[in-house]
N, C-alpha and C positions, 0 to 999 in steps of 0.2 A: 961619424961621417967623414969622407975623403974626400981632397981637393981632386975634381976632374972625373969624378963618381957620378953616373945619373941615377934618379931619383923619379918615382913616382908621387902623383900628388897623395894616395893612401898613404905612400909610405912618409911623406912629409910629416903628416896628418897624424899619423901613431908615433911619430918620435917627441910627439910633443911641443913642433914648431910653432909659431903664432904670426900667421903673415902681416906684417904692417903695410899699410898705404903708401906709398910712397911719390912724387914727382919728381918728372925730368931723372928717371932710371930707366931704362929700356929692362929691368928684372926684377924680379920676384924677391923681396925681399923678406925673412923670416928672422922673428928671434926664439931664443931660446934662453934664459938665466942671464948671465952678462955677455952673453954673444951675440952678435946678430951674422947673418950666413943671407948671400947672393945667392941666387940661381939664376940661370942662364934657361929661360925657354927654350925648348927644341921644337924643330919644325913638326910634330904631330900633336903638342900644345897640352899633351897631356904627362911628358917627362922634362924633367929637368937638370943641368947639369950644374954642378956645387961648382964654382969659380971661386969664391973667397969668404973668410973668415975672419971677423972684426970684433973688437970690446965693441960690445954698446955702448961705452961711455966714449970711445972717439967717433960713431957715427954719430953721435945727439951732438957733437960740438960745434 
């Protein structure tokens, strides 16, 4: 996956992402192994744009 790439929620769904819950994020939050990846909702709610790529061991800190 690319920084600044949109994304359907299928295609989230088949890479094997796993949304977590999140508050006080205005985004979509997914992990994946020791990553976790933002997305950025677009205004037709059903695409999204990848903004950043984190360890999941610095977002659980």
């Amino acid at each position: 996956m690319k920084i600044n790439d949109i994304y359907s929620q299928k295609e989230l769904e088949e890479s094997g992402l796993v949304e977590r819950q999140v508050k006080d994020i205005n985004a979509k939050v997914y992990l994946n192994g020791s990553k976790v990846f933002f997305f950025e909702p677009l205004t037709d709610q059903h695409s999204f744009r990848l903004y950043s790529i984190i360890n999941k061991r610095s977002f659980f800190l």
